[in-house]
N, CA, C, O and CB atoms as a CASP TS submission, in Angstrom:
PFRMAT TS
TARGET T0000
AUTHOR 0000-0000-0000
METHOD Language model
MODEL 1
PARENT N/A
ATOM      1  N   UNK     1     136.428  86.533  84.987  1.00  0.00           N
ATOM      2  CA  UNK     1     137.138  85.304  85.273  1.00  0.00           C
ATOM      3  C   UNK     1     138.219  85.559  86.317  1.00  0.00           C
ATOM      4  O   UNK     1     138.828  86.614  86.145  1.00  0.00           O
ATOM      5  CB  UNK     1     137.748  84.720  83.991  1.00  0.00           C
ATOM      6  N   UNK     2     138.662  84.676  87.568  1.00  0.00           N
ATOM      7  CA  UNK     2     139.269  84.903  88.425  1.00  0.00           C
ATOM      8  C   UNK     2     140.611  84.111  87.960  1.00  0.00           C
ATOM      9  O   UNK     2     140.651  83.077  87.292  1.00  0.00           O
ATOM     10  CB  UNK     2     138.555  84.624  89.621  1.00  0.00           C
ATOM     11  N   UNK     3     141.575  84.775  88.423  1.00  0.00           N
ATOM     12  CA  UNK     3     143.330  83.997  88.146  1.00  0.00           C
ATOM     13  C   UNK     3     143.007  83.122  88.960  1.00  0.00           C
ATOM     14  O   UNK     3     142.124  83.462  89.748  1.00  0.00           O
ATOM     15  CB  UNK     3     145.011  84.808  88.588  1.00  0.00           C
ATOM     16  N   UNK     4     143.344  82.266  89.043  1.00  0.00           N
ATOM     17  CA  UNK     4     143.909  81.018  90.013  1.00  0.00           C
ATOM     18  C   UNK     4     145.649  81.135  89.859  1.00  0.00           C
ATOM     19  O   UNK     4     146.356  81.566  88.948  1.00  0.00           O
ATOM     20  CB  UNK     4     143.242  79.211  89.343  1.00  0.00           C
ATOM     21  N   UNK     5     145.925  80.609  91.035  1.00  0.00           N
ATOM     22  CA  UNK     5     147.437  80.887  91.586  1.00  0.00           C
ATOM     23  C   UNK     5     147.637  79.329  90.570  1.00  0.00           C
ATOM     24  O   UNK     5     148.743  79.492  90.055  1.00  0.00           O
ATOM     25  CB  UNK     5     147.853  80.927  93.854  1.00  0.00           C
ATOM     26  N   UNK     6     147.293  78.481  90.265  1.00  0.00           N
ATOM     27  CA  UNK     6     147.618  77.227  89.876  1.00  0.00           C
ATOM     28  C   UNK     6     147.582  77.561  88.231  1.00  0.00           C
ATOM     29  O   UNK     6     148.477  77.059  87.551  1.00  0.00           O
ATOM     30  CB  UNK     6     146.546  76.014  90.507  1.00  0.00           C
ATOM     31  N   UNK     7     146.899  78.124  87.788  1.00  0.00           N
ATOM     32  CA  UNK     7     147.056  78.632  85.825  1.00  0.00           C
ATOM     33  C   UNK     7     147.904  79.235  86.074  1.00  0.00           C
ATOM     34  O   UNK     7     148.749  79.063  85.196  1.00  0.00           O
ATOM     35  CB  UNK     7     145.924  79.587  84.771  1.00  0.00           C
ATOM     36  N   UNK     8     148.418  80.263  87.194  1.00  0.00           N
ATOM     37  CA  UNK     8     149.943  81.226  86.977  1.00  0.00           C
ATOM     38  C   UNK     8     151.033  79.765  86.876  1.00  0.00           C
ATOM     39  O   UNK     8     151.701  79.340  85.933  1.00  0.00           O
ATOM     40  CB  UNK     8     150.461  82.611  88.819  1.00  0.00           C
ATOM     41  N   UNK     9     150.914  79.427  87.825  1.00  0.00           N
ATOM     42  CA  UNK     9     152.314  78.355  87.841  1.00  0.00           C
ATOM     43  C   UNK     9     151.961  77.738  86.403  1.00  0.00           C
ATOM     44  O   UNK     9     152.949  77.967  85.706  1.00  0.00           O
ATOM     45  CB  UNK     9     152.396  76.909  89.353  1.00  0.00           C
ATOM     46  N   UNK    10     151.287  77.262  85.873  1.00  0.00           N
ATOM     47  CA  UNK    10     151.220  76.323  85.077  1.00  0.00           C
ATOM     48  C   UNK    10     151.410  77.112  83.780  1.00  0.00           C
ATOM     49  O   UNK    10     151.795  76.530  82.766  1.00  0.00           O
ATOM     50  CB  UNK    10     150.003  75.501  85.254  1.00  0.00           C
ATOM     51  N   UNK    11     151.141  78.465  83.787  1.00  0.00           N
ATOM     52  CA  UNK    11     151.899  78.916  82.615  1.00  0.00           C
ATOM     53  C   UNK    11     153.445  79.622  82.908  1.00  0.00           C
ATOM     54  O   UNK    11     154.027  80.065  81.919  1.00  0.00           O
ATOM     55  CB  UNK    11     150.935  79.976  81.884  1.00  0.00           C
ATOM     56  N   UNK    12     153.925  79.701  83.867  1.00  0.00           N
ATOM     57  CA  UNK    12     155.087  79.855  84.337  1.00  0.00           C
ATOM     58  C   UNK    12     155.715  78.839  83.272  1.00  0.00           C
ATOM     59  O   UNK    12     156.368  78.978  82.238  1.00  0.00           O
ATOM     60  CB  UNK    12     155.224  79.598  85.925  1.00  0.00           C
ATOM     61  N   UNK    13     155.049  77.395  84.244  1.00  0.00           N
ATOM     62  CA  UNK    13     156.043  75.860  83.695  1.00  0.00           C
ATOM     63  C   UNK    13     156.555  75.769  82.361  1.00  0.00           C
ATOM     64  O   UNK    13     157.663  75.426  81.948  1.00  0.00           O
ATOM     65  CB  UNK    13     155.167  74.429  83.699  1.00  0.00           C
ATOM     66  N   UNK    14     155.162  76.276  81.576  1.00  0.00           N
ATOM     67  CA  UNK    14     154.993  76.215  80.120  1.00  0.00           C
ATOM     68  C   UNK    14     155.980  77.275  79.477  1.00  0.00           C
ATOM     69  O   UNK    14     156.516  76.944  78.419  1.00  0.00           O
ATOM     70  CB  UNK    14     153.441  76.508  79.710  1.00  0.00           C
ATOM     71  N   UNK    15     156.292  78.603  80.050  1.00  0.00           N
ATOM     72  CA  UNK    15     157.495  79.051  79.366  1.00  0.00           C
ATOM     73  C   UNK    15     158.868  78.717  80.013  1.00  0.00           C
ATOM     74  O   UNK    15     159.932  79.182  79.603  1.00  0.00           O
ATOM     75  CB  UNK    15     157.400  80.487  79.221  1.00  0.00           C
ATOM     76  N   UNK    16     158.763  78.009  80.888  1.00  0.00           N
ATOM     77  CA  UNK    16     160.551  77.390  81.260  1.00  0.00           C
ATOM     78  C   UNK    16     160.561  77.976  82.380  1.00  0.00           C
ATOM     79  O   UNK    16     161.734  78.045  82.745  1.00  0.00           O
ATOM     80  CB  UNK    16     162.092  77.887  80.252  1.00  0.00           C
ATOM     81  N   UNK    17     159.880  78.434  83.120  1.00  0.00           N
ATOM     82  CA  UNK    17     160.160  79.132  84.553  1.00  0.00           C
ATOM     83  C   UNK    17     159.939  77.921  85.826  1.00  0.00           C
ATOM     84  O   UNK    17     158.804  77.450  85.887  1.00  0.00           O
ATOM     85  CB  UNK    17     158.909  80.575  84.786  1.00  0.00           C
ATOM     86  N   UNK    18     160.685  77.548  86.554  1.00  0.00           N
ATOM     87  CA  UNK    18     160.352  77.167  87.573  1.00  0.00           C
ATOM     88  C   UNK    18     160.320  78.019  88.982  1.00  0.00           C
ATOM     89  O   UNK    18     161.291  78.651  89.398  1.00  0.00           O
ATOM     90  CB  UNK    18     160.998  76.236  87.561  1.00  0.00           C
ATOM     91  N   UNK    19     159.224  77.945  89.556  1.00  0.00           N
ATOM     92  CA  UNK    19     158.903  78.533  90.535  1.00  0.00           C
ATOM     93  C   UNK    19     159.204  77.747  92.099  1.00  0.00           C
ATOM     94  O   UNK    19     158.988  76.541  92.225  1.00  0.00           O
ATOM     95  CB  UNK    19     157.574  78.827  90.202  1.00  0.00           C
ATOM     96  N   UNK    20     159.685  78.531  93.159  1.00  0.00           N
ATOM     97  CA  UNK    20     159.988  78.027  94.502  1.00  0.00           C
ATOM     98  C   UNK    20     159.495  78.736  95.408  1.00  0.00           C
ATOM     99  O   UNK    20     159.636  79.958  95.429  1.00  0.00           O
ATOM    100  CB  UNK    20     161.247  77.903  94.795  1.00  0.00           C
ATOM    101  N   UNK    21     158.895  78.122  96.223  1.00  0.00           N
ATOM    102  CA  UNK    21     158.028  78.652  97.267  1.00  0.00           C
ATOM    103  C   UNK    21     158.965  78.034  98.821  1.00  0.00           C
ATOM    104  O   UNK    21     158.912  76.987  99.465  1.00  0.00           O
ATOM    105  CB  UNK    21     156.174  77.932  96.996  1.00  0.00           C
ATOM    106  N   UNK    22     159.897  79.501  98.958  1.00  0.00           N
ATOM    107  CA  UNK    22     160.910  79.045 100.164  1.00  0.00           C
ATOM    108  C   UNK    22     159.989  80.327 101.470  1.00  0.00           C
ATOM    109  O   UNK    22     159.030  81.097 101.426  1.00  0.00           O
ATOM    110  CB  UNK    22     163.231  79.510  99.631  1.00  0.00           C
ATOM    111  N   UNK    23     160.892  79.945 102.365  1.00  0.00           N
ATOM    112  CA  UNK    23     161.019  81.065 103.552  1.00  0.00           C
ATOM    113  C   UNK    23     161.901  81.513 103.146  1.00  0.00           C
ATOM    114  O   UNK    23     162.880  80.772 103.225  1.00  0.00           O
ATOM    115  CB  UNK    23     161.189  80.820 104.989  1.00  0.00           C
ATOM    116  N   UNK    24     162.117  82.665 102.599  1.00  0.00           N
ATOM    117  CA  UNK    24     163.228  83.864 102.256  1.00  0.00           C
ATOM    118  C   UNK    24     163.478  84.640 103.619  1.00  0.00           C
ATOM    119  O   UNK    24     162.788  85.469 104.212  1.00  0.00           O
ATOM    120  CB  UNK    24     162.616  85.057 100.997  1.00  0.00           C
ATOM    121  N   UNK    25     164.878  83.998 103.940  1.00  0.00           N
ATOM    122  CA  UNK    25     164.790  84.575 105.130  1.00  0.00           C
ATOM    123  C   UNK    25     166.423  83.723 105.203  1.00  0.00           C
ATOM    124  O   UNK    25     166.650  82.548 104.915  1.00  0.00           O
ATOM    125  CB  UNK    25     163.241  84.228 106.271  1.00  0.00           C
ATOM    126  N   UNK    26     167.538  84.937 105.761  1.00  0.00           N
ATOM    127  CA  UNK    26     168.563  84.682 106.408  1.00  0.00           C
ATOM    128  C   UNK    26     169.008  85.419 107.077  1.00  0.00           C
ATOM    129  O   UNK    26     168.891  86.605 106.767  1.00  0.00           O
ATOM    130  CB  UNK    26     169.281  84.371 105.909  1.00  0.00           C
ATOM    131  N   UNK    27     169.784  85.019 108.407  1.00  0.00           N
ATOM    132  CA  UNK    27     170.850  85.831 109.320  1.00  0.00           C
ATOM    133  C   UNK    27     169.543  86.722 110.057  1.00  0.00           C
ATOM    134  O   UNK    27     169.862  87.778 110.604  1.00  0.00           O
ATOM    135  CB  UNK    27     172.288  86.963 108.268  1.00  0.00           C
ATOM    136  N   UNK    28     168.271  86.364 110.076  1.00  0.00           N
ATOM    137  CA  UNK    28     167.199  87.272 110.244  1.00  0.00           C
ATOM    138  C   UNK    28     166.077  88.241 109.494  1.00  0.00           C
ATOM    139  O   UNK    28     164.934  88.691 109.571  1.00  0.00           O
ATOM    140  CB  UNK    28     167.688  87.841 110.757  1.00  0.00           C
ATOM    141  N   UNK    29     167.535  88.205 108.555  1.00  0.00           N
ATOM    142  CA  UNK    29     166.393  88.843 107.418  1.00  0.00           C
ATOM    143  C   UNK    29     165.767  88.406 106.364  1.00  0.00           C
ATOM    144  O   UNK    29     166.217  87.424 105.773  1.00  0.00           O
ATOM    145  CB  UNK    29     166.765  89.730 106.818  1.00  0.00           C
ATOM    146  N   UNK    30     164.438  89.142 105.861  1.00  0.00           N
ATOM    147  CA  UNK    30     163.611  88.645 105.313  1.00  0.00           C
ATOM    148  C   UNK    30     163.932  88.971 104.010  1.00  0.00           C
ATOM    149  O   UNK    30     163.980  90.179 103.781  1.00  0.00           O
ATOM    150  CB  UNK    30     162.486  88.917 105.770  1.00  0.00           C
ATOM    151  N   UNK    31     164.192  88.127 102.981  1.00  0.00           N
ATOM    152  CA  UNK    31     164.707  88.485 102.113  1.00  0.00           C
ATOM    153  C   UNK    31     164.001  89.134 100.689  1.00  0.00           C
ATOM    154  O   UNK    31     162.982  88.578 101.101  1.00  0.00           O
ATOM    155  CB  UNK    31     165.350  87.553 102.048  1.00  0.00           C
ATOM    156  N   UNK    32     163.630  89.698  99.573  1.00  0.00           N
ATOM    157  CA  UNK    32     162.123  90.209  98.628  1.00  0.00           C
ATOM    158  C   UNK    32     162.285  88.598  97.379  1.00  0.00           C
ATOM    159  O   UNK    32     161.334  88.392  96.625  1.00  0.00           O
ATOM    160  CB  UNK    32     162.438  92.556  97.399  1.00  0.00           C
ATOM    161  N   UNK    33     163.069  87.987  97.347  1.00  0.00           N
ATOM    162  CA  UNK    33     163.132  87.186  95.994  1.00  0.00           C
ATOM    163  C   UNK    33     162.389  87.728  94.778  1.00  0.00           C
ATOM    164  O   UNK    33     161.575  88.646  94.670  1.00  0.00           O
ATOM    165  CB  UNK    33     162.573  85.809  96.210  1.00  0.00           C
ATOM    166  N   UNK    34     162.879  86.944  93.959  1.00  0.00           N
ATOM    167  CA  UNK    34     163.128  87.052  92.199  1.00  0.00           C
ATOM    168  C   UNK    34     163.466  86.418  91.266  1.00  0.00           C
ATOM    169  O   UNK    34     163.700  85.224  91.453  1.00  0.00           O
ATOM    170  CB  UNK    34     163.796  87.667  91.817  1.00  0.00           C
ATOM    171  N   UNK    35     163.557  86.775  90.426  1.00  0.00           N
ATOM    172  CA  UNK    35     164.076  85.990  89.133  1.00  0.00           C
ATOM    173  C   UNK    35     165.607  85.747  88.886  1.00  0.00           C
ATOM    174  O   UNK    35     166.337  86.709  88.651  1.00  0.00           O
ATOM    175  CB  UNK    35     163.613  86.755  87.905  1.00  0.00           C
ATOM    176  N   UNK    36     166.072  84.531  88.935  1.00  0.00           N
ATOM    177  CA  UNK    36     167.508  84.091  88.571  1.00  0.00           C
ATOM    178  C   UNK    36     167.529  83.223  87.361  1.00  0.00           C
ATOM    179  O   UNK    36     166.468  82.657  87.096  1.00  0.00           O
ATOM    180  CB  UNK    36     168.186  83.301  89.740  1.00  0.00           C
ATOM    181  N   UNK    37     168.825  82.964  86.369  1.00  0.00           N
ATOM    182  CA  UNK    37     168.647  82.094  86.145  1.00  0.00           C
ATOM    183  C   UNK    37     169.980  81.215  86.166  1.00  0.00           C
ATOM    184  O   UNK    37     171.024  81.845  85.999  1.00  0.00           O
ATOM    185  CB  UNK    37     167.950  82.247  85.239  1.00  0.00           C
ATOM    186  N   UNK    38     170.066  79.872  86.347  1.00  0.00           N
ATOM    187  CA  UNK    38     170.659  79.335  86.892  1.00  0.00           C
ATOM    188  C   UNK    38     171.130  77.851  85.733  1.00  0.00           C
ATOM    189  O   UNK    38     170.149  77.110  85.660  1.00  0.00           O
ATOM    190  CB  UNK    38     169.906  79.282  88.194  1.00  0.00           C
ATOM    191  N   UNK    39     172.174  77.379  84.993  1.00  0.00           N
ATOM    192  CA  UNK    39     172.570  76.282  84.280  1.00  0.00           C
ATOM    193  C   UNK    39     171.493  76.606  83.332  1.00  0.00           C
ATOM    194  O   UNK    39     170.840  75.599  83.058  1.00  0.00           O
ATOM    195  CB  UNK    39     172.637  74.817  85.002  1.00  0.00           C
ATOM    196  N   UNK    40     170.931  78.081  82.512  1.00  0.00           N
ATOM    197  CA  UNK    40     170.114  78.059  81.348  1.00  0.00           C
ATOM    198  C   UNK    40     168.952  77.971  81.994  1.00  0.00           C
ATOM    199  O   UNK    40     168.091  78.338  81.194  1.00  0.00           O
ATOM    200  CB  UNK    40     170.346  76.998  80.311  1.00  0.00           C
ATOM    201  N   UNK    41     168.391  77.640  83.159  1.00  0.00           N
ATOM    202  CA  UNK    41     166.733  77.601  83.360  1.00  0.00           C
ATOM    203  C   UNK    41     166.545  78.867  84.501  1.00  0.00           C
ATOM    204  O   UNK    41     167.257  79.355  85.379  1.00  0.00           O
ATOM    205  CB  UNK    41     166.067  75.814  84.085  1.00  0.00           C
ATOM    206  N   UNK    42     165.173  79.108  83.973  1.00  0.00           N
ATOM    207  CA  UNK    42     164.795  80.204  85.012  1.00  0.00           C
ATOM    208  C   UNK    42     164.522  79.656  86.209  1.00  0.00           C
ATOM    209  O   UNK    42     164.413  78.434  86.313  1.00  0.00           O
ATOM    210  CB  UNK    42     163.631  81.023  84.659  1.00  0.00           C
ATOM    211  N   UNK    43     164.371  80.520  87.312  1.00  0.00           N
ATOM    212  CA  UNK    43     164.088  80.051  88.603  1.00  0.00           C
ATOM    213  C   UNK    43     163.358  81.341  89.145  1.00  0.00           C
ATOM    214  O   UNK    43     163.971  82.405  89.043  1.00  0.00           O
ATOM    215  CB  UNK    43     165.439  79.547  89.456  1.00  0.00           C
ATOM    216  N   UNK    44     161.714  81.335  89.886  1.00  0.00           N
ATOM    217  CA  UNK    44     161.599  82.804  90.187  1.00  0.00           C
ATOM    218  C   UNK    44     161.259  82.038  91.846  1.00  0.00           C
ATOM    219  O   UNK    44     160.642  80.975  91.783  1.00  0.00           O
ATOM    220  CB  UNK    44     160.163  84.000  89.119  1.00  0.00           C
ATOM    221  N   UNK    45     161.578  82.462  93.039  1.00  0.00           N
ATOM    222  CA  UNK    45     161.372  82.532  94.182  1.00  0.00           C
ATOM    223  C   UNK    45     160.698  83.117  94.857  1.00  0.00           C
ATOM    224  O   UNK    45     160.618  84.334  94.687  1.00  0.00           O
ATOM    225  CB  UNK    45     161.983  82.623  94.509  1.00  0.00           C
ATOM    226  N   UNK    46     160.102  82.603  95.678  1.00  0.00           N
ATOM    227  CA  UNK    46     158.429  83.817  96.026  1.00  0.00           C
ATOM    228  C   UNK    46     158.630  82.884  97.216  1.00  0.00           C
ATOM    229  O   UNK    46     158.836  81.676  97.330  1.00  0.00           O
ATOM    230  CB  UNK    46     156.339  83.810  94.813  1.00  0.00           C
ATOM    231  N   UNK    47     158.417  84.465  98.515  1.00  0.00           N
ATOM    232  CA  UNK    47     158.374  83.340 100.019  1.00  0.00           C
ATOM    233  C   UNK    47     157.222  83.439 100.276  1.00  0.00           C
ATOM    234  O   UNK    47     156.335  84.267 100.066  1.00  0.00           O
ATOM    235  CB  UNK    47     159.227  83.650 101.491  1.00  0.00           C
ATOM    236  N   UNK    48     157.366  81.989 101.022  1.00  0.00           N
ATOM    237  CA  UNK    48     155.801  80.813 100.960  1.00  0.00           C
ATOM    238  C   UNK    48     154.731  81.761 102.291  1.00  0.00           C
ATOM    239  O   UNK    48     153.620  81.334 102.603  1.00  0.00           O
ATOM    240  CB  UNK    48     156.368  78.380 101.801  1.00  0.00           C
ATOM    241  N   UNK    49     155.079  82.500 102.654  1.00  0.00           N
ATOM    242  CA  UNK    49     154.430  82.812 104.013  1.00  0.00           C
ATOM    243  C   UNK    49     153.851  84.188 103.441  1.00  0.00           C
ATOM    244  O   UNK    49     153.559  85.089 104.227  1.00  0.00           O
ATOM    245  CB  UNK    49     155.569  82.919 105.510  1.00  0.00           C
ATOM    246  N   UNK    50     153.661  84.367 101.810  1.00  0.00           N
ATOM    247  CA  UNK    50     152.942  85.643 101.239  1.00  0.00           C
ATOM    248  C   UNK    50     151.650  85.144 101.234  1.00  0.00           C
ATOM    249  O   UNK    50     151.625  83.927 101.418  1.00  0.00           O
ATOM    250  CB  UNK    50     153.402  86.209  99.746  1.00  0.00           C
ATOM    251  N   UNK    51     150.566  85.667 101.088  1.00  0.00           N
ATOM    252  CA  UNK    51     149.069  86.040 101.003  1.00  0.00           C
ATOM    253  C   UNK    51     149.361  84.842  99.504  1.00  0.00           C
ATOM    254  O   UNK    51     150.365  84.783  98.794  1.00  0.00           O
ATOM    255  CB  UNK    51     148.447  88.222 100.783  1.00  0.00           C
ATOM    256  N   UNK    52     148.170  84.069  99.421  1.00  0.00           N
ATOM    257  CA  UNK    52     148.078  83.472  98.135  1.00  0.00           C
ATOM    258  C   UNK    52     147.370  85.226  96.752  1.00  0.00           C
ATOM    259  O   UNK    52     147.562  85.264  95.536  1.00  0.00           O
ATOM    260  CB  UNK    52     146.613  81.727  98.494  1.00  0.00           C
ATOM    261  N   UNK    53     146.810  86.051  97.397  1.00  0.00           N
ATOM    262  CA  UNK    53     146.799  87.304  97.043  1.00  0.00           C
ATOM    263  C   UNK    53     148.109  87.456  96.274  1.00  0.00           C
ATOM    264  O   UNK    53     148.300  87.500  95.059  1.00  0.00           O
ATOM    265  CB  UNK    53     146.612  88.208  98.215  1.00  0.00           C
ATOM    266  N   UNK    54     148.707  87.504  96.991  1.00  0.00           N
ATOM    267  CA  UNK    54     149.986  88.426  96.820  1.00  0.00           C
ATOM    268  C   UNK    54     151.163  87.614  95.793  1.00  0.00           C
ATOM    269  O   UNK    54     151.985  88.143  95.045  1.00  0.00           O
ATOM    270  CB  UNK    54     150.709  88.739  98.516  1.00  0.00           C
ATOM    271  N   UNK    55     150.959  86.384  96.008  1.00  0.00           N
ATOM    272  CA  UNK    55     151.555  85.107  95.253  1.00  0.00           C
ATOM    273  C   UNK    55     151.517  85.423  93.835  1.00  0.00           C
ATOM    274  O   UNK    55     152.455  85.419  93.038  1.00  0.00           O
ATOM    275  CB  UNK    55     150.721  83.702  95.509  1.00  0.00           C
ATOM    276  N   UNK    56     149.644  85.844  93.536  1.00  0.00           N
ATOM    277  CA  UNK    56     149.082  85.979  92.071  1.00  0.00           C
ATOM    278  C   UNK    56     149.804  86.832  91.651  1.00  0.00           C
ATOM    279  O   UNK    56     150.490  86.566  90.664  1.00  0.00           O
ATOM    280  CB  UNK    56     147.676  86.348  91.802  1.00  0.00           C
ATOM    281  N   UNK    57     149.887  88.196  92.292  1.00  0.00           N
ATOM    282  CA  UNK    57     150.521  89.104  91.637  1.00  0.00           C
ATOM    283  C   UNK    57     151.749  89.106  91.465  1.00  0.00           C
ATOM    284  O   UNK    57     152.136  89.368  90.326  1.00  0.00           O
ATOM    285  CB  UNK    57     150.309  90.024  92.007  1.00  0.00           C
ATOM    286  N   UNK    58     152.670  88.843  92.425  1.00  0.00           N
ATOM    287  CA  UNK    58     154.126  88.524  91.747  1.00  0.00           C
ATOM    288  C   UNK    58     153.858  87.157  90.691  1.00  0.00           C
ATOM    289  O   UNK    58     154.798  86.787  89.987  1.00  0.00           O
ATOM    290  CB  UNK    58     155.442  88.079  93.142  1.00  0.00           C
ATOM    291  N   UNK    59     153.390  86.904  90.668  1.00  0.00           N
ATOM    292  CA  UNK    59     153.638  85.871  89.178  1.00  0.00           C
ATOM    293  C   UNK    59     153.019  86.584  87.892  1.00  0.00           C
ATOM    294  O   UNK    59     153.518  86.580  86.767  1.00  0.00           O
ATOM    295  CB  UNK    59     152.720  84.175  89.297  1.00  0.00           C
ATOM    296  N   UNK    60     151.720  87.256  88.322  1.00  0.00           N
ATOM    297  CA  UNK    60     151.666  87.760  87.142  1.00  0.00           C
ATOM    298  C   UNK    60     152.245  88.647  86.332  1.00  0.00           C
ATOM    299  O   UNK    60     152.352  88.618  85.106  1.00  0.00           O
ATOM    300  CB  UNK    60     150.950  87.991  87.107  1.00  0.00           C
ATOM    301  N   UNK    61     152.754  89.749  87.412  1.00  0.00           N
ATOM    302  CA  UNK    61     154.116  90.568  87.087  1.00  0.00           C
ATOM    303  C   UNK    61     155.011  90.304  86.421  1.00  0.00           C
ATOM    304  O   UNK    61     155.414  91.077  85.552  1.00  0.00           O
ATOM    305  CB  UNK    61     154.773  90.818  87.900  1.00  0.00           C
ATOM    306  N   UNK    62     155.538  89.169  86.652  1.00  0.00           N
ATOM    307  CA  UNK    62     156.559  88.349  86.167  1.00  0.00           C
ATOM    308  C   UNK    62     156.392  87.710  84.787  1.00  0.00           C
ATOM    309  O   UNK    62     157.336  87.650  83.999  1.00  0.00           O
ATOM    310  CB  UNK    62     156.750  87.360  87.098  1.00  0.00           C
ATOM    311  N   UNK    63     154.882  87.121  84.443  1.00  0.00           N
ATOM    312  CA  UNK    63     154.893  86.738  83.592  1.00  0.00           C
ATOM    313  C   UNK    63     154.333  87.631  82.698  1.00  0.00           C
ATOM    314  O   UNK    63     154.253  87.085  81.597  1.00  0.00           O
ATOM    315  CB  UNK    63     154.561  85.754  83.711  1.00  0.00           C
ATOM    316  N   UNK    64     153.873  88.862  82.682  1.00  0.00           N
ATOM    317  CA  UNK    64     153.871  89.468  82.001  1.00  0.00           C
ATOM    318  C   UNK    64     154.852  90.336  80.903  1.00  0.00           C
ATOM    319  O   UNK    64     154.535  90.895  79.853  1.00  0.00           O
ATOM    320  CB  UNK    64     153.383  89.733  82.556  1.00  0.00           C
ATOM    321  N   UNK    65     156.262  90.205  81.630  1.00  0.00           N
ATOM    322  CA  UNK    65     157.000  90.597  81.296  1.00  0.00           C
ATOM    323  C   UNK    65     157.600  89.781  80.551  1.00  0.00           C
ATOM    324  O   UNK    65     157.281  88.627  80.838  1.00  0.00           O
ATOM    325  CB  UNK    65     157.423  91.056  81.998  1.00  0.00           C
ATOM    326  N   UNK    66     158.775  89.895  79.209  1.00  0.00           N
ATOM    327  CA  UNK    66     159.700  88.634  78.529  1.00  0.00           C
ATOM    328  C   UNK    66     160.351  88.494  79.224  1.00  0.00           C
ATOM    329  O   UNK    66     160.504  89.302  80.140  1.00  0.00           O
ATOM    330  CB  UNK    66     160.439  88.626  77.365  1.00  0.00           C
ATOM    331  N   UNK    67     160.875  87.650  79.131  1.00  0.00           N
ATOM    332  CA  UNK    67     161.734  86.489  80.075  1.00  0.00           C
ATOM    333  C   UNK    67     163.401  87.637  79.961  1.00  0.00           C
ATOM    334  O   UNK    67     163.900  87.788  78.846  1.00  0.00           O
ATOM    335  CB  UNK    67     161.876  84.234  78.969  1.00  0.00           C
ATOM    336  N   UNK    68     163.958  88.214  81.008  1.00  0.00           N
ATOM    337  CA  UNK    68     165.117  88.777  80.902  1.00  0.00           C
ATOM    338  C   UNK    68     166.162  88.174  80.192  1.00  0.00           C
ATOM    339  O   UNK    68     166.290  86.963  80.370  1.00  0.00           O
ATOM    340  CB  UNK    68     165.479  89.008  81.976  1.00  0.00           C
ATOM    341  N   UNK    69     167.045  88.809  79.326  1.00  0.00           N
ATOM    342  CA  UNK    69     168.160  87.818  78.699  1.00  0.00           C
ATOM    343  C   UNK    69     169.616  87.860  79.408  1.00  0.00           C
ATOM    344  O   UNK    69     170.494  87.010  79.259  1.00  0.00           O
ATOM    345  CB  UNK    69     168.400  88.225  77.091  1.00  0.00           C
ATOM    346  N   UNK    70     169.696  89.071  80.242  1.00  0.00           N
ATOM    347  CA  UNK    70     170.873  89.248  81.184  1.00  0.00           C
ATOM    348  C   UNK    70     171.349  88.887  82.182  1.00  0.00           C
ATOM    349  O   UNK    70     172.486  89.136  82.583  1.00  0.00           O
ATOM    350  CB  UNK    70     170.982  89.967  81.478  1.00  0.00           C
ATOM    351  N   UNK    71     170.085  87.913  82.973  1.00  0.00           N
ATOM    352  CA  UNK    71     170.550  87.651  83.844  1.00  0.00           C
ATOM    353  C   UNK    71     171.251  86.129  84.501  1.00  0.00           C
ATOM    354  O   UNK    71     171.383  85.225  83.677  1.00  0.00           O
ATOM    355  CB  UNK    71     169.762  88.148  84.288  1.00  0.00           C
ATOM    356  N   UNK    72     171.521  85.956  85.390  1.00  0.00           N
ATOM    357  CA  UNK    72     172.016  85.317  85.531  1.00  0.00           C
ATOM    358  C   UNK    72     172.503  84.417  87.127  1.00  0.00           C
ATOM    359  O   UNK    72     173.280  83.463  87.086  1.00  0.00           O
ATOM    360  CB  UNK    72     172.556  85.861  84.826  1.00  0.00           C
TER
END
């Protein structure tokens, strides 16, 4: 069975993660994004100009892991 990038997000949603698909990128540089969380909700950032490849795997990474309790 193949991941689809659309079951990652959609089980993202389902544990409270919202996901953003920016250009990570300031002052020139390209920035790696990650996981924040922000007023109690998660937020994970992934720049939009990655391989839909590469998309899968940082999400699955991510969701493989429990949700961090430290951060912030």
């Amino acid at each position: 069975m193949t991941i689809q990038l659309s079951d990652l997000e959609e089980n993202a949603l389902e544990r409270g993660i919202h996901i953003h698909y920016e250009r990570l990128e300031a002052a020139g540089l390209r920035l790696k994004g990650g996981m924040c969380k922000v007023r109690g909700q998660y937020h994970l950032f992934v720049d939009k100009r990655k391989s839909d490849a590469d998309k899968i795997e940082i999400l699955k990474n991510f969701l493989n892991d429990p949700l961090p309790k430290g951060i912030s």
